[in-house]
C-alpha positions, 0 to 999 in steps of 0.5 A: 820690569825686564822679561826673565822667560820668554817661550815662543811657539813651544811645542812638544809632542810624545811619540811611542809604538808608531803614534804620537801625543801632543801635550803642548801647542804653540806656548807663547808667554812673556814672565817678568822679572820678579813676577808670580805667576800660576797656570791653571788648566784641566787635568793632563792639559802639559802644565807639567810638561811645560815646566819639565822643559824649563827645568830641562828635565824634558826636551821640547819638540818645536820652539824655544825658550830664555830665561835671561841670566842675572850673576852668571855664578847663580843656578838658572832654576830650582824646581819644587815637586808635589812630593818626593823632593827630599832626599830621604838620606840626608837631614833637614839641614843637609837637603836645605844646603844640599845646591849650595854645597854642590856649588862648592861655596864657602862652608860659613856662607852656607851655613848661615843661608841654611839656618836663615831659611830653616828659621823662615819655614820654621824648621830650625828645630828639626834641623838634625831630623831625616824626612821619615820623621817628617810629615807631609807639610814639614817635607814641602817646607823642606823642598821651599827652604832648599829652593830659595837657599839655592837662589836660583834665578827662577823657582818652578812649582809643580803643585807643591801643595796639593797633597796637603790638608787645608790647614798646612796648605794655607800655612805654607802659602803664607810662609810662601809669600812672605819668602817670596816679598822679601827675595822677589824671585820669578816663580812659575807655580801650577796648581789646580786651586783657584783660590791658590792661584788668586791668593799667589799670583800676578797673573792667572795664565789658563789653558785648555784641555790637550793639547794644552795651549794658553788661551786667557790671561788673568791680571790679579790686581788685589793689593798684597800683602793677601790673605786668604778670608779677603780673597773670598770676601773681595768681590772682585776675586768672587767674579774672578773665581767665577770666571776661572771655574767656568774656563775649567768647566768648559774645556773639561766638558769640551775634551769629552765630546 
């Protein structure tokens, strides 16, 4: 597969009232097209940052980064949030068509592409509905349906799951995942679940505590399609886990000395 990001030497320091803070440290990664990819670190270690420079919410300092284009008429990426990703005044069916309305396509084709994905996260029926009538889980299905109807060229995930209970968090990995199979979009996903990461992913990248730098790179070769029960029933996945956890005890450990 062709690299779709490439970021070398990516480095980005925050500056306030004489002093300074680096979040992030020499980030060098190569993602693939059509690659999953999850990133997992310790708290507070620019997991978000790195994301918010792709997205260009966030200028880096040092470095730089491509993401190779496909069709030039395609946005280059769609970032999904924890939460507060909907836009509270407009319906389900508006927030879904919301990038394909600003690009100013044809009103048949967005119709079409908005009711496709509101049936694939199930939303269909509460297409006329305004997320204050929503629950948590029906907002995140929102923000996915928004983000794959854009179809960008990469999909950045920023714990889009973590607000979740368990039952709605394992629902929306599954409907993920199947959106995902079918569209093979590159996706960069943070999370802070091991068990997240080694059900969605390709690759595992782990970072270390600030200033955040990736320091291992786990290949998840369990054969997909996945389910949760035989990720913590594979014995491979259990050592994973094991390997991954002790990573996050180490540098958590390691920042408070």
């Amino acid at each position: 597969m062709d690299t779709k990001i490439s970021i070398r030497g990516l480095t980005k320091v925050f500056y306030k009232k004489g002093s300074s803070v680096t979040a992030l440290q020499d980030i060098n990664m190569d993602i693939k097209d059509g690659e999953f990819v999850c990133i997992l670190g310790p708290s507070g270690c620019g997991k978000t940052t790195l994301l918010r420079i792709l997205a260009d919410l966030e200028s880096k300092s040092i470095g730089d980064f491509t993401i190779t284009r496909g069709e030039k008429d395609r946005p280059l990426q769609s970032m999904v949030f924890q939460e507060r990703g909907v836009i509270p005044w407009l319906t389900v069916e508006e927030n879904v068509a919301f990038g394909l309305k600003m690009r100013h396509l044809p009103k048949d084709f967005v119709k079409e592409r908005t009711a496709y994905y509101l049936s694939k996260v199930g939303l269909d029926r509460f297409a006329k509905l305004y997320p204050k009538e929503l629950s948590g889980g029906m907002k995140q299905r929102v923000s996915i349906a928004r983000a794959f109807a854009n179809d960008p060229e990469i999909l950045l995930m920023d714990e889009p799951f973590a607000a979740l209970d368990e039952q709605n968090k394992f629902i929306l990995q599954e409907e993920l995942l199947n959106i995902w199979s079918e569209t093979k979009k590159t996706v960069l996903f943070i999370t802070h679940s091991i068990d997240e990461a080694l059900l969605l992913s390709d690759r595992i990248l782990l970072m270390s505590s600030q200033p955040g730098k990736i320091v291992e790179e786990l290949v998840v070769d369990m054969p997909r399609p996945r389910k949760m029960e035989e990720v913590r029933a594979d014995a491979n996945m259990a050592a994973r886990f094991v390997q991954v956890w002790k990573h996050l005890q180490d540098e958590v450990q390691g920042s408070r000395v």
